[in-house]
N, C-alpha and C positions, 0 to 999 in steps of 0.2 A: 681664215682663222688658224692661227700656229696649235699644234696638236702634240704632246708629249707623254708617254704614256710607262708605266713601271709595276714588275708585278713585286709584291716585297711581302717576308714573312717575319717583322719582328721580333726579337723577345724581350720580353718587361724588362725595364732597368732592374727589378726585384732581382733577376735572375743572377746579378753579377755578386749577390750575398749568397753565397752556398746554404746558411743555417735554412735564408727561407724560401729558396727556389726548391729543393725537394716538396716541401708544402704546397708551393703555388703553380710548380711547373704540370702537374696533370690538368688542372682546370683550365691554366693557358696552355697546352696542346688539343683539348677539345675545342675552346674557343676558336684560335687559328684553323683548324678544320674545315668549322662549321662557314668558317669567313672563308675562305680557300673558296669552296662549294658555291660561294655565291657571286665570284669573282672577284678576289682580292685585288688590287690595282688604285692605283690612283694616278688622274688624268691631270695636268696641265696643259691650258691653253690660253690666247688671248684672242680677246670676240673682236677687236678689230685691228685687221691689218693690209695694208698698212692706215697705220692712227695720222692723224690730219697735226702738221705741225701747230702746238700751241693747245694739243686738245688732252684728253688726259684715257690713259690705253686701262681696260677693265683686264684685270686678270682674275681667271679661275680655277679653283683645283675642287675636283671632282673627286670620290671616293669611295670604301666603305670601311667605317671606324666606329669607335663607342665613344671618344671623347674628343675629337677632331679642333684643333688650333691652327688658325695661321697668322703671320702676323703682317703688319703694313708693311709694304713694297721701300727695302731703302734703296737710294738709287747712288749707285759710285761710279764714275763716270760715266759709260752706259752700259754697266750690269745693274739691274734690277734685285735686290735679295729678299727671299723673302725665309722666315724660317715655320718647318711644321714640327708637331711630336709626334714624331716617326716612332714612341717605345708606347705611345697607347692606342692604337687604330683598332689593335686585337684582340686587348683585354677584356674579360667580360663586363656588361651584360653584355649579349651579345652585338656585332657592331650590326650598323646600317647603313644605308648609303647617305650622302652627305653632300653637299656645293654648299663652296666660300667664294664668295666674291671680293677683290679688293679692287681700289682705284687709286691708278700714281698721280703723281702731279703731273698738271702740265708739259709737256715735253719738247724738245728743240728736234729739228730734222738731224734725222742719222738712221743705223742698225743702232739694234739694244738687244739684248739678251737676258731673258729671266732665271733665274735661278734658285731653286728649293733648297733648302738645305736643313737638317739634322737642328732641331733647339738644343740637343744635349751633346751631340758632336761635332756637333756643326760641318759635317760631313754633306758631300752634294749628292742630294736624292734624286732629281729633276731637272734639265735644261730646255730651254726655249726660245728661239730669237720672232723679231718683229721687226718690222721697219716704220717710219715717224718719215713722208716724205710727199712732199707740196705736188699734189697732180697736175694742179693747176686747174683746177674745178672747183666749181661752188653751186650752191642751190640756195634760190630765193622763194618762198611762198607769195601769193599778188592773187588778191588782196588782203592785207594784214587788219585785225587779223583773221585767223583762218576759222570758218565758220561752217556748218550747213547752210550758212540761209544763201550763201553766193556760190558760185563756179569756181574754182580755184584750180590757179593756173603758174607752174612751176616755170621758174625760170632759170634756166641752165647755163654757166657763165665758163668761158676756156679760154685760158692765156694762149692756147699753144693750136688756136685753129677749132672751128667748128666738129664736133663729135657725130657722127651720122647716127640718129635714134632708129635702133632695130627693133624696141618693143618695149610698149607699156604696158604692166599690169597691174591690176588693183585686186587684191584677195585675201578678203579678212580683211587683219590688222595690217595687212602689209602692201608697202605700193615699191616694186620694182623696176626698174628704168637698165636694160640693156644697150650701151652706148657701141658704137664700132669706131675705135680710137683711130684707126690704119695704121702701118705700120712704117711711116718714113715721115720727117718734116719738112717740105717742101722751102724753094730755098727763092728768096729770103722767108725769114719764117712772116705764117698769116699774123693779120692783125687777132687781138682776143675778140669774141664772139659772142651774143647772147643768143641762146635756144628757148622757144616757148612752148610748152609740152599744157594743151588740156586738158585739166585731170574731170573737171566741171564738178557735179553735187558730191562730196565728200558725207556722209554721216559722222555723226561727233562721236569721238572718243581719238585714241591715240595709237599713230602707225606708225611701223617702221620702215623708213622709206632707206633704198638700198639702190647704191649706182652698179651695175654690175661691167666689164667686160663680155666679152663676144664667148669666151671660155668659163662666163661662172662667176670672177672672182669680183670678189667685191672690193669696189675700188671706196664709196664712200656710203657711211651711216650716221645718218641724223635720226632724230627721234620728231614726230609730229605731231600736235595735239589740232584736234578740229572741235573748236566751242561750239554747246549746245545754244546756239542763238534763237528759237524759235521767234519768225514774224508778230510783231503786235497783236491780240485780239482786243478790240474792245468792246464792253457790255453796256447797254442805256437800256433800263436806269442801270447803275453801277453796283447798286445796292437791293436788287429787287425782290418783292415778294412774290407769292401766286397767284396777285389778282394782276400782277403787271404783265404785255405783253414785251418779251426781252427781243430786243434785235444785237446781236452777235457782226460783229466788222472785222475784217481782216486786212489788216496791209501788208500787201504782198510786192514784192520787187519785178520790175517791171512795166510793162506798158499794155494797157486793157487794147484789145482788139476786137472782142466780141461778149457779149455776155457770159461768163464761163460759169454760174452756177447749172448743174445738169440734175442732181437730186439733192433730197434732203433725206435721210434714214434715222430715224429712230428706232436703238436700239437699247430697253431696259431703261437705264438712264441718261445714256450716252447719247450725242448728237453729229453724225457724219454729213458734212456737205461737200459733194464729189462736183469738182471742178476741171474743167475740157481745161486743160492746159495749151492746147493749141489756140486758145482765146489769149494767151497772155505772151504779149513780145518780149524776146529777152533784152534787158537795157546795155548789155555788154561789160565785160569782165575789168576794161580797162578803168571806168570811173571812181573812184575815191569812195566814193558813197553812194549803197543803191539808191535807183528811183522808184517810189511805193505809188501802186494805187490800190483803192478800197473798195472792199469789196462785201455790201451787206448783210445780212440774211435774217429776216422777222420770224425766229421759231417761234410766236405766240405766246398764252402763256404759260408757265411750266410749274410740276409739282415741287411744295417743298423742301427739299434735299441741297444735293449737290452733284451738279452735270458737268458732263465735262463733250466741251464740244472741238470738234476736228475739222479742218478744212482739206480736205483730200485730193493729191494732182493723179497723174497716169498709173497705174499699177498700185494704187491703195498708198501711195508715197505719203506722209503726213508733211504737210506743207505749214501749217500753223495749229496749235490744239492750247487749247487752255478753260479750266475751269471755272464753273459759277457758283454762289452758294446762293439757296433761293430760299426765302422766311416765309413762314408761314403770314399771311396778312394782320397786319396790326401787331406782328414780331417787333424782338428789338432792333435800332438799328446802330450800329457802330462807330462811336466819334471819339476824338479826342478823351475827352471826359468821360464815356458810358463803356464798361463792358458789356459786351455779350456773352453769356454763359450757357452752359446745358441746350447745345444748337440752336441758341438765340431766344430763347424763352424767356431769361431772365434778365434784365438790365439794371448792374450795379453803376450806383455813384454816388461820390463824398464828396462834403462839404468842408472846409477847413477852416481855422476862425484863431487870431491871436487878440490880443487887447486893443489893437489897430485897425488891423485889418482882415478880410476874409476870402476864398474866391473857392472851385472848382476843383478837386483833385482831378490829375494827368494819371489817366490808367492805362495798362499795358497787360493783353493780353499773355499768360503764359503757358495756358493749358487750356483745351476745350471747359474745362469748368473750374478755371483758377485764373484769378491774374493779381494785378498789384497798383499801387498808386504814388506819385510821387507830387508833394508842394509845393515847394519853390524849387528845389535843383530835379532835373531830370534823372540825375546818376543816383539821389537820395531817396529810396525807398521808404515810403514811410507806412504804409498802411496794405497789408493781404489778405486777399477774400479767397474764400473757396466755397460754393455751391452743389451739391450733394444729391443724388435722385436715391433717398431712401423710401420710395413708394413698396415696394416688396418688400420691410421688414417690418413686424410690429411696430413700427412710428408711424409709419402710413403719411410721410412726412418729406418738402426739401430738408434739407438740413443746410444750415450757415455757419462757417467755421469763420474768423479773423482774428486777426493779431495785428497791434498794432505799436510804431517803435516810435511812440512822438507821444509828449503830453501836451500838443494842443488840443481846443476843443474840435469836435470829431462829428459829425453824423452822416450815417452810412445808411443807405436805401439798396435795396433790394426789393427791384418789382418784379411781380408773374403777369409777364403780357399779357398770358394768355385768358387771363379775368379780371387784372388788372389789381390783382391783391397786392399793397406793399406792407414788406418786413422793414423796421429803421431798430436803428443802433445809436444811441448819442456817447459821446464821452466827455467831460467836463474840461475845458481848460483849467490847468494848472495839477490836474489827475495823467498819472500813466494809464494807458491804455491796456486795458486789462484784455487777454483772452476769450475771445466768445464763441463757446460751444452749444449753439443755438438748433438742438436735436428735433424742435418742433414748429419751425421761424415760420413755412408755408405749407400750411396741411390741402393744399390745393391739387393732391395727385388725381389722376384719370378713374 
């Protein structure tokens, strides 16, 4: 990374007015002080060099200022310009440290040279060079794309001869690759080469993967992202209450070799099933598409709530996790047409009705205790419910709120599973749909 660095002490363009530089020049000589004190300077650098031809070079200026500008990189042949206000870094309030990032265009192979300059004098504050030059290296990810749930295995490509790999690392956010280029091209030159480096289980998020030489220098940086893919779980029944016993499946990648369930833990609400990983072959990094087998587990039946169950490999590794919501028995259950509201207690649905014809409003959940319904278009909202646990105020009461944006005929149900009380609502075709603040609709609280 090219590094340019400059100590500077301002003064206000005010200054160059005599009437009001006596007024302004003690508060900007304390300012400047204070800025002094805390290392005045400002840094110019570019984070990659050299930049990969065709790729576009990040430039940075570093600092400490109170109002700090810089503006986009123009590029004249291959100087770089960019301009800052070099007359307010110092002014009060007081400054502070600051980074600007900008990004040029794409670029052709050569040197380049960056260069800061004055927005009012256009005078050169700052110089920098880089280089834009084809190594003759590339990096492939395999398999695309890049995941936890596979191995992932970097393939390293050289026009100019095999690179000898002196070390991988992976730490944190970052995956480091030190190549040993040598230092003569044998003659006639090699053919180009692939290298295959395995990195294997990746955790998801996003690293910065960096080629370096034998001395440090970073020859090439890509940016990597690893999707959160977790493996499949599935639930039977799908939809279960607490009288169901639920069995929990996982498909995992690979090849069964031996029973690999070792426990099951319950903990609170949570469900951990720790699996001998030496029971599962690996299917190999090269195939297109892993290969799954499944893998059951009948936790019984479970309270209430909502569990969230984990399938566990070597060292507490989370190999597949995903949640259940579990109804109380004789709870609602969730379709097309029914909401479930207030953790499933309540199951709204409407009817809909023209001079013709009539069918089933389409609802969509949008809130633990709100959702909405649509007639004939999916995208056309026509009718909003919201359900209410006003047990704790003197109502002693659900409450039902709706609104609705259609004057056909209407009627709206609102059951309490849990006694099986319904609230309904009609609305008259050829009537708009009036507001319903329905403060005492199921006095059915605990």
């Amino acid at each position: 990374m090219s590094t340019t660095m400059m100590n500077f002490k301002p003064l206000p363009t005010c200054c160059r007015l005599r009437t009001l530089c006596i007024a302004l020049i003690l508060p900007w000589i304390a300012s400047a002080t204070a800025a002094s004190a805390q290392t005045s300077f400002l840094q110019l650098s570019v984070e990659q060099d050299p930049v990969l031809p065709g790729a576009s070079a990040e430039i940075i200026l570093r600092g400490i200022g109170s109002c700090p500008f810089l503006s986009e990189p123009m590029l004249t042949g291959t100087t770089l310009t960019l301009t800052f206000d070099d007359n307010c870094p110092l002014l009060p309030p007081d400054p502070s440290p600051f980074e600007i990032r900008r990004f040029t265009a794409p670029l052709a192979a050569g040197e380049y040279t960056v260069e800061l300059r004055s927005t009012v004098t256009g005078d050169l504050l700052l110089s920098t060079g880089f280089g834009v030059r084809d190594l003759g290296l590339g990096v492939e990810l395999s398999p695309q794309p890049v995941s936890n749930l596979r191995p992932t295995t970097l393939l390293l490509t050289s026009g100019e001869g095999c690179p000898g790999i002196e070390a991988v690392e992976i730490t944190g956010d970052a995956i480091d690759l030190t190549l040993n280029l040598g230092t003569s091209n044998p003659v006639p030159p090699p053919p180009p080469c692939t290298r295959e480096i395995r990195l294997g289980h990746l955790t998801a998020g996003t690293y910065e993967l960096s080629l370096r030489d034998l001395d440090g220098e970073r020859l090439l940086r890509r940016e990597v992202l690893v999707a959160d893919q977790p493996p499949p779980i599935a639930f039977l029944p799908e939809a279960p209450d607490d009288d169901d016993s639920v069995v929990a499946t996982a498909g995992l990648p690979g090849y069964e070799l031996c029973a690999p369930v070792v426990s099951v833990e319950f903990t609170g609400t949570d469900y951990d099933i720790q699996l001998d990983e030496a029971c599962i072959g690996d299917p190999g990094d090269a195939l297109p598409e892993p290969i799954y087998f499944t893998v059951p587990v009948d936790l019984g039946p479970l309270s209430a709530g909502t569990h969230r169950v984990r399938f566990l490999g070597t060292g507490g590794r989370v190999l597949a996790s995903k949640t259940v919501r579990v109804r109380p028995a004789g709870a609602c259950v969730p379709s097309s047409t029914t909401l479930c509201l207030q953790g499933g207690r309540f199951a709204v649905r409407a009817m809909w009705g023209t001079a013709t014809e009539q069918g089933p409003a389409r609802g969509v959940q949008d809130t633990p205790d709100s959702g909405s319904f649509t007639f004939f278009d999916a995208d056309n909202v026509e009718l909003v419910v919201k359900v209410l646990d006003a047990c704790n105020t003197s109502f002693a009461s659900y409450w039902v709120f709706a609104t609705g944006l259609t004057n056909l005929r209407v009627n709206l149900e609102v059951e309490d599973t849990l006694n099986g009380v319904t609230w309904s609502y009609f609305n008259e075709r050829g009537l708009d749909f009036q507001p319903v603040l329905a403060t005492r609709a199921l006095p059915t609280c605990p």
